[in-house]
C-alpha positions in Angstrom: -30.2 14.3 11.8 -27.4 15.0 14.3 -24.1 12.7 13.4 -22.1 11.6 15.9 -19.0 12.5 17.4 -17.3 9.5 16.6 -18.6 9.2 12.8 -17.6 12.8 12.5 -13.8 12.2 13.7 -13.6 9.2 11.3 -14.8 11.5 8.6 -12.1 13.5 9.2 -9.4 11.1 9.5 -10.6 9.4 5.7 -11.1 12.8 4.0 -7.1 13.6 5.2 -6.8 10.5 3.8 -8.4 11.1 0.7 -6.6 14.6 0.4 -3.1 12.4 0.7 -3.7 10.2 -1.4 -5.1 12.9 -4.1 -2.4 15.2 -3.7 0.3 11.8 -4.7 -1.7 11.0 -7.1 -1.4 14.3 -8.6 2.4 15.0 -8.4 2.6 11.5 -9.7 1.3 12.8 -12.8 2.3 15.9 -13.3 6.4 14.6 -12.4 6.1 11.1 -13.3 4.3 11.0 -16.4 4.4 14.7 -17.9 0.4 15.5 -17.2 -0.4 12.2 -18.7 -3.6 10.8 -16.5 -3.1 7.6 -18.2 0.3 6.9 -16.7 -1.0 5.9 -13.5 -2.0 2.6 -14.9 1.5 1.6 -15.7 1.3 0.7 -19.6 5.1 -1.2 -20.3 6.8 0.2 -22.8 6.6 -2.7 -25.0 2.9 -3.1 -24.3 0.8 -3.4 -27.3 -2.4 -1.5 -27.4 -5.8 -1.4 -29.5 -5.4 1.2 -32.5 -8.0 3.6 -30.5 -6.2 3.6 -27.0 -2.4 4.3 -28.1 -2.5 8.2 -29.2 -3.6 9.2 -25.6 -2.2 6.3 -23.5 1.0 7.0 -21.5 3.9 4.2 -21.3 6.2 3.9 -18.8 9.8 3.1 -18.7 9.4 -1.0 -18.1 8.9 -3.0 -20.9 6.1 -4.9 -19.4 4.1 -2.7 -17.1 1.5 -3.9 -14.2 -2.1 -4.9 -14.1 -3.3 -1.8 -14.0 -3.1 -1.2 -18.0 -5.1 -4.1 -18.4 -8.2 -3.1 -16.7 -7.8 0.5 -18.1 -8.6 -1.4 -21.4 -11.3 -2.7 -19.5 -12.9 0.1 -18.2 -12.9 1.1 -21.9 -14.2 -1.8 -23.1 -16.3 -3.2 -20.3 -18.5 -5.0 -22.4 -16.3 -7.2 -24.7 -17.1 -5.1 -28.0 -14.6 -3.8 -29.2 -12.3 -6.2 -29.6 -9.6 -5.4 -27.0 -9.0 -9.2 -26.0 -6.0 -10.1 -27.6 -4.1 -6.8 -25.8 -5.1 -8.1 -22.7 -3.0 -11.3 -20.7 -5.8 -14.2 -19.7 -9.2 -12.3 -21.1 -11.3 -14.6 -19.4 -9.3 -13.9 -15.7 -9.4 -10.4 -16.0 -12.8 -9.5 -17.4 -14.3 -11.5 -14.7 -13.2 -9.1 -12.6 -15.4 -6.3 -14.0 -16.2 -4.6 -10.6 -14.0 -1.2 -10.9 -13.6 -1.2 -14.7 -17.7 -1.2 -14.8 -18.2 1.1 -12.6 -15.8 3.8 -13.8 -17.4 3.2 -17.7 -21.1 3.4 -15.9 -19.6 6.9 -14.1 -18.2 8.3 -17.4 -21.5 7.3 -19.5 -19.4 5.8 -22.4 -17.1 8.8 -22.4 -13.1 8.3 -23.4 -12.2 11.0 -21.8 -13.8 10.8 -18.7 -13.8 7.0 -17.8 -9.9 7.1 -16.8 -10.6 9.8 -14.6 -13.5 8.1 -13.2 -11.4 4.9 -12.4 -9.2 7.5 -10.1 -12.1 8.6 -9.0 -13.7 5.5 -7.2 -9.9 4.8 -5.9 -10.2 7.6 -4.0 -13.5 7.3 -2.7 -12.6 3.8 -1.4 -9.6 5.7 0.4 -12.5 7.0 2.4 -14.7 4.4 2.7 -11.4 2.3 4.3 -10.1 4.2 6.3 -13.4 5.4 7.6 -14.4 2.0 7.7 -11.5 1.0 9.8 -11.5 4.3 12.0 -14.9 3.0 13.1 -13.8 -0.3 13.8 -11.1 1.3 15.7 -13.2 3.3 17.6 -15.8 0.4 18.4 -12.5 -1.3 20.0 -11.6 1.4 22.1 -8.7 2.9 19.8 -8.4 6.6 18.6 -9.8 7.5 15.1 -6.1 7.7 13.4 -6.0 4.2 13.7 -8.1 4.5 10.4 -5.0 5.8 8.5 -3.4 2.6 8.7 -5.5 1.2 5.7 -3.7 3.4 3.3 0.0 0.9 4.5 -2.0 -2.4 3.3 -0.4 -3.8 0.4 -3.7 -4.1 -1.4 -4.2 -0.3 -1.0 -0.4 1.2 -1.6 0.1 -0.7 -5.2 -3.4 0.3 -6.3 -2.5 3.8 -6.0 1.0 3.2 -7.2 -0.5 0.7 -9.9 -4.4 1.5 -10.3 -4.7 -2.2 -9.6 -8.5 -3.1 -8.7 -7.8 -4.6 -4.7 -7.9 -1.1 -2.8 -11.5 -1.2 -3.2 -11.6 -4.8 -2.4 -9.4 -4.4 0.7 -11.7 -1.6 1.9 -14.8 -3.9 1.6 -13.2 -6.3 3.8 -13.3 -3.9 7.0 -16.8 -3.0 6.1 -18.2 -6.3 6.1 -16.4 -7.2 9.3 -17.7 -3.3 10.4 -21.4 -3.8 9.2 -21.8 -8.0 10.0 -24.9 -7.3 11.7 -26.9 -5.3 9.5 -28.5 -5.4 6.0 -25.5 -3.7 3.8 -23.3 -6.5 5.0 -25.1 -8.1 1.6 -24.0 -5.5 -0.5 -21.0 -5.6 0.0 -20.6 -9.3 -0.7 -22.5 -8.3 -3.9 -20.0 -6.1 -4.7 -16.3 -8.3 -3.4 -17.6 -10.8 -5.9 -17.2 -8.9 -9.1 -14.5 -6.9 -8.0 -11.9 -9.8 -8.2 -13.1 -14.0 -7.6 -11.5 -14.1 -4.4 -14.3 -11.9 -2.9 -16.0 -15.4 -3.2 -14.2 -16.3 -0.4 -15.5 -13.9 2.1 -18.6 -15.4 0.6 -17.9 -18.3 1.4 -16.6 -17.0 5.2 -19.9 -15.7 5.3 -22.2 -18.8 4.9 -19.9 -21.2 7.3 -20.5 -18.6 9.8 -23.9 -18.2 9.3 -24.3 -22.1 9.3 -22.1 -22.5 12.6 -24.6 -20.0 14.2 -27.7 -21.4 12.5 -28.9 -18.6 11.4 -30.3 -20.5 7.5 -31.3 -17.3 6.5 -27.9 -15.5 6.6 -26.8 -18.0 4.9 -29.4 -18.6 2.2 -28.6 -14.8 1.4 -25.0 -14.4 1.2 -25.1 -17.1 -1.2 -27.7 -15.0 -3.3 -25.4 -12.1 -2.9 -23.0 -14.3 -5.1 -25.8 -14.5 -7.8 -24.8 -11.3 -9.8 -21.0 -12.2 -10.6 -22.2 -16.0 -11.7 -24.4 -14.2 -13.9 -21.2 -11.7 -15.2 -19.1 -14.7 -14.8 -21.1 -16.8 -17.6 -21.0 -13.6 -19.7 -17.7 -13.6 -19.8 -17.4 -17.1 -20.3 -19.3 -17.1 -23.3 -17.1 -14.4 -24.7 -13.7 -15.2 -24.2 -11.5 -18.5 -24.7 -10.8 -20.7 -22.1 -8.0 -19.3 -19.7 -4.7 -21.9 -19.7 -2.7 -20.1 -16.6 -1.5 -23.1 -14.4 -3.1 -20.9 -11.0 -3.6 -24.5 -9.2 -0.4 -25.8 -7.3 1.0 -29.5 -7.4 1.1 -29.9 -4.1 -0.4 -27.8 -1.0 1.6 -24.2 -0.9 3.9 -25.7 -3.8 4.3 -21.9 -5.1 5.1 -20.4 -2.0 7.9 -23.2 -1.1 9.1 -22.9 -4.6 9.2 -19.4 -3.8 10.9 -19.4 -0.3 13.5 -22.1 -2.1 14.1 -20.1 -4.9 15.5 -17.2 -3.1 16.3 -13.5 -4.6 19.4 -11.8 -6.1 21.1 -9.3 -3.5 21.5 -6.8 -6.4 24.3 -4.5 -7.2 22.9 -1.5 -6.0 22.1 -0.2 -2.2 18.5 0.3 -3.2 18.6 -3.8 -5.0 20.1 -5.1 -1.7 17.9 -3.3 0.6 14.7 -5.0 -1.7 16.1 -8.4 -1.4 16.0 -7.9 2.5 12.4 -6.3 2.5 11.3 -9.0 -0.4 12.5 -11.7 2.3 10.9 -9.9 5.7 7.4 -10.0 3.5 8.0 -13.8 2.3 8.7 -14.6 6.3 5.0 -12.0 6.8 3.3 -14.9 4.4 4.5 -17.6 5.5 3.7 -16.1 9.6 0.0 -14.8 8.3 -0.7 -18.2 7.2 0.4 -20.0 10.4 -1.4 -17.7 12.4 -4.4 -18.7 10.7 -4.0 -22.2 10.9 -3.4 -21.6 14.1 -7.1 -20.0 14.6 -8.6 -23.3 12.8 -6.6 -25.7 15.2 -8.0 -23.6 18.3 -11.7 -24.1 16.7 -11.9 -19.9 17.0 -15.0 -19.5 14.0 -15.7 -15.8 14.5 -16.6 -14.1 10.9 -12.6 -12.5 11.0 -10.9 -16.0 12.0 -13.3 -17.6 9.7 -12.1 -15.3 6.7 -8.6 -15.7 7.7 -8.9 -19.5 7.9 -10.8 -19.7 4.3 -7.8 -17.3 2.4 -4.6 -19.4 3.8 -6.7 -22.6 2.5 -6.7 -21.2 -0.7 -3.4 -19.4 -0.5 -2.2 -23.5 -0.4 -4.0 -24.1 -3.7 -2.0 -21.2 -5.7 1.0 -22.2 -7.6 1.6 -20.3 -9.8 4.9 -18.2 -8.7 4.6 -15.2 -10.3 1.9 -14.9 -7.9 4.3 -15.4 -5.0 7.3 -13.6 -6.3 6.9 -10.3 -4.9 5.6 -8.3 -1.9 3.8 -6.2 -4.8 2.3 -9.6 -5.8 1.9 -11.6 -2.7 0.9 -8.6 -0.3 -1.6 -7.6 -3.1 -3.5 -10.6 -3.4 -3.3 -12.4 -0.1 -4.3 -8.5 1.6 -7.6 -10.1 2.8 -6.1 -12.3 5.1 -3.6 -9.9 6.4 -6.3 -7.3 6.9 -8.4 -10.1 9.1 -5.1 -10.6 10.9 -4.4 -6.9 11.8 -8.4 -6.3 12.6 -7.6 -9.4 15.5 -4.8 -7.8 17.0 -7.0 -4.5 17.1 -9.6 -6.2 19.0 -7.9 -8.4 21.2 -5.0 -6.0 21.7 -1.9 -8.3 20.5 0.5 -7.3 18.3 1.5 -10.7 16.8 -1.1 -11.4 14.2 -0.5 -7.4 13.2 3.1 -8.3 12.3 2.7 -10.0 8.9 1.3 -7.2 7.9 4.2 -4.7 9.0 6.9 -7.1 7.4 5.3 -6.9 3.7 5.1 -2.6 4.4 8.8 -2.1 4.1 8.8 -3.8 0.8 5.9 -1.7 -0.5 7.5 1.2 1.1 10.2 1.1 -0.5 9.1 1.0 -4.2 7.1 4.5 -2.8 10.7 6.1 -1.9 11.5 5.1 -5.5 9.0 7.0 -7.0 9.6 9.9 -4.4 12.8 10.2 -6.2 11.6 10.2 -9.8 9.4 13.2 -8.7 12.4 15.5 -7.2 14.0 14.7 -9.9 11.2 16.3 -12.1 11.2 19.4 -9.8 15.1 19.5 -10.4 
């Protein structure tokens, strides 16, 4: 079977990608965390960890750490049984989202040694499956394939490789179901957004209104059966953790975000502390412009799948108050990536750079924690 040209130059462009992101990866733990695989997950220093998991696991100089230690518990413990729940922050939360942490303990066959390097693993491989994914899409809107290596500056996708946080993979499953919308896999990979993390329900939920606004029953019938699996997970998990307490739900429509924007940030006393307040404030503006820009789609009754998706995530991006999950561009940019992503693949296609721009004001931000970690590594070559 003869591949195309244009398949062949986006295979190219993700497997540079892939050999990036491998080779910062690598320095990263050979400078950062003295050979240590485990420190890419970003255990706190005052993180406390099962008996089993401490002699090999690698902490890092910040007493709390990042997500990413809690699902490398998970991938170690996918199943609930051995009793890692109380070392990880809302159980019930986290082990819903069982996608990534599954898949690298049904990679490493049960192995401790293998599963964290697994995990890497299907990082990387969604590195190519993104920016492949997107170099198509590019490609299909008349763009050159380098376009593609724009997926590695989406938020979702720079703090999972900074953080092994589980959205790369979700980020890069957004350009494939916009990519593949008219054929079979499209299913698939609304099996899969939905046990990597609960907001893959919302392209879900995209899905169906779409299909319904078309008519087309059958599309619909079967995205909602592509949800099936992580209900099934989902009442697993239920009926092996305690109820989750967080306050997610906001008091009023955006109340996190406005408490947020009110709130402000400290300047900081350094150059590198000032210049994050600025970039923290450029991404809070990039929210606030992504979610008019949406609303903005539903007000001109535009009910493509991408303006659909868009439209879905800044309704639920009112319902979140909790302000932790607003408080940084590492935070924000992370989880509200899907909607930024349906926002840059519009300005692709129609050729405007407006609803691209939320996305390049949360970059800096994200950028900038990268030039941070730059330094740490010359500093290990010194």
């Amino acid at each position: 079977m003869t591949i195309p040209s244009s398949a062949r130059s986006a295979a190219i462009v993700a497997a540079t990608a892939v050999l990036g992101a491998g080779a910062w990866l690598a320095l990263n733990i050979a400078l950062n965390y003295g050979g240590n695989v485990t420190g890419l997950f970003y255990t706190g220093a005052g993180a406390a960890l099962p008996p089993q998991m401490e002699p090999h696991t690698r902490h890092v100089n910040d007493p709390i750490g990042y997500d990413g230690q809690f699902y490398h518990l998970m991938a170690h413990d996918p199943l609930i049984r051995r009793s890692f729940l109380s070392f990880v922050d809302n159980p019930r939360t986290r082990w819903r989202r069982i996608g990534v942490p599954g898949l690298a303990a049904l990679i490493a066959a049960g192995s401790e040694r293998w599963v964290d390097w697994a995990y890497i693993g299907i990082q990387l491989a969604f590195v190519f499956l993104g920016v492949f994914w997107l170099s198509r899409y590019a490609q299909e809107q008349r763009w050159h394939p380098p376009w593609g290596l724009a997926f590695l500056a989406i938020p979702a996708v720079a703090v999972s490789l900074d953080r092994m946080t589980i959205d790369l993979p979700l980020a890069a499953l957004c350009i494939g179901l916009i990519l593949y919308a008219e054929g079979r896999a499209v299913y698939a990979i609304l099996c899969a957004t939905t046990l990597i993390r609960e907001t893959g329900m919302l392209l879900v939920i995209a899905w169906c209104v779409q299909a319904v606004v078309r008519r087309d029953w059958r599309a619909a019938l079967l995205g909602g059966v592509s949800a099936l699996p992580a209900l099934a997970w989902w009442t697993y998990v239920q009926a092996n953790t305690a109820v989750d307490g967080t306050p997610w739900l906001a008091t009023y429509p955006f109340s996190g975000l406005i408490e947020r924007t009110l709130q402000g940030l400290d300047a900081g006393s350094t150059l590198w502390l000032r210049a994050a307040s600025i970039f923290e404030e450029l991404a809070l503006l990039g929210m606030w412009l992504a979610l008019a820009l949406a609303f903005h789609l539903a007000w001109k009754r535009r009910w493509g799948l991408i303006e659909l998706t868009a439209v879905t995530f800044a309704v639920f991006a009112a319902t979140l108050g909790k302000l932790d999950l607003w408080s940084s561009a590492y935070a924000a940019g992370r989880t509200q990536s899907p909607l930024l992503i349906m926002l840059a693949l519009l300005a692709l296609r129609d050729r405007r750079w407006l609803p691209a721009l939320p996305l390049l004001l949360v970059v800096p931000r994200i950028a900038l924690q990268y030039e941070a970690q730059l330094k740490q590594m010359l500093h290990g070559l010194s």
